[in-house]
N, C-alpha and C positions, 0 to 999 in steps of 0.2 A: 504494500500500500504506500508507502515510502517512498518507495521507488519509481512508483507513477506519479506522486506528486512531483515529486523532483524533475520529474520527465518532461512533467505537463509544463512547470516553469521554465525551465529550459528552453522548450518550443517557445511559448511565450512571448521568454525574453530575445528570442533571435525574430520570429515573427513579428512581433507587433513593432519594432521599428520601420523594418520591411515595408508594410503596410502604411504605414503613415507618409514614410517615403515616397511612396507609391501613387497617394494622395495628393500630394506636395505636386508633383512630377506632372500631373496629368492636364494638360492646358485646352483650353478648346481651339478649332481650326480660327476660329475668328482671333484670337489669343497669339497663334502662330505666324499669323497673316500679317497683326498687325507688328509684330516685331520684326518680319522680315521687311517690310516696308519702312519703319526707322532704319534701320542699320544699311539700307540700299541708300536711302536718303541722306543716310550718315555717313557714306562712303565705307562702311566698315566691309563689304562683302569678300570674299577671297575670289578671285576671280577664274571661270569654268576652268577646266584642266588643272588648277591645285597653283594657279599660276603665284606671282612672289603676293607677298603678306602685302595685304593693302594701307596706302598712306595714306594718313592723314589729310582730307584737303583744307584748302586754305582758299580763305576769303578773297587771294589777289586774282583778279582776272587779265587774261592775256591784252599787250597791250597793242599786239600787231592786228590788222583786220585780216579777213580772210582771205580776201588777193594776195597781201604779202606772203601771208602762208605759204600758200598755192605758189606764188612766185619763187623764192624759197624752194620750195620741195620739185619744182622743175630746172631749175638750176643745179640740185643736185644729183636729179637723174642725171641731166646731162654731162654734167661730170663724174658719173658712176660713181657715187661717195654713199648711195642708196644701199641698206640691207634689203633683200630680197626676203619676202613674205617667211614666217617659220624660221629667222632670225640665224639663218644658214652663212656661210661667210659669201661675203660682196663677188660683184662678178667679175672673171678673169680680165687682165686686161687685154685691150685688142692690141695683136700685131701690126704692127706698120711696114713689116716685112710682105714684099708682093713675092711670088715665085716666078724665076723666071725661065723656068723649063717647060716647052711645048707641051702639046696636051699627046703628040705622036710622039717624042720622046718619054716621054711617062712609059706611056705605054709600052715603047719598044723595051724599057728596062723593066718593067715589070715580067714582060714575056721571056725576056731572056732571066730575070731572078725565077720563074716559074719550072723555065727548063734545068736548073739547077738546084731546084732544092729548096731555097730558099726563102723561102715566103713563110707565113708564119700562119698557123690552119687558123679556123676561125676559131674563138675560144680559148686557143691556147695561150700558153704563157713563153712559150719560148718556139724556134724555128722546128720547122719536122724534123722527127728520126732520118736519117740516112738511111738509105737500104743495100 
């Protein structure tokens, strides 16, 4: 008999905080709604994909209008100084080298690298076996 009381308190005491807890915890959707609406409006949100911890904003507003923006940001493509979307590294820079081998010389040395072995198969990483 002892031993069920003891039992009973036990549960009790590990339950009934649980429960209160549980209470505490339970918000209604209008509840959840509206605090996801503060903290958007607050700037606090972490942005989709886990992106970096959101700052702070601040009352100062930009002081350029949006042509200079726009100005700005095409000046920089054209100077390729532009990251490329998914923050991948900028793009290569162009050659200013022209080639100046015919397009039937190309070729004639392609076909003679062909009869020799040479050429390097699709996919691979190095020229063919020798046979």
């Amino acid at each position: 008999m002892v031993r069920v009381r003891m039992l009973a308190a036990a549960v009790a005491a590990i339950l009934v905080p649980a429960l209160t807890f549980a209470q505490d915890a339970q918000k209604t959707r209008e509840q959840v709604k509206a605090e996801t609406r503060a903290a958007q409006q607050a700037g606090e949100m972490t942005p989709a994909g886990g992106g970096a911890t959101p700052v702070a904003k601040t009352s100062k507003h930009s002081t350029k209008t949006r042509a200079q923006v726009n100005e700005e940001t095409r000046a920089a493509q054209k100077a390729g100084e532009l990251t490329p979307a998914g923050g991948g590294a900028g793009p290569a820079p162009k050659s200013t080298k022209h080639s100046t081998m015919t397009k039937e010389k190309r070729k004639a040395e392609t076909l003679e690298a062909r009869k020799k072995g040479e050429l390097v198969p699709a996919g691979g990483a190095g020229p063919a076996p020798s046979k």
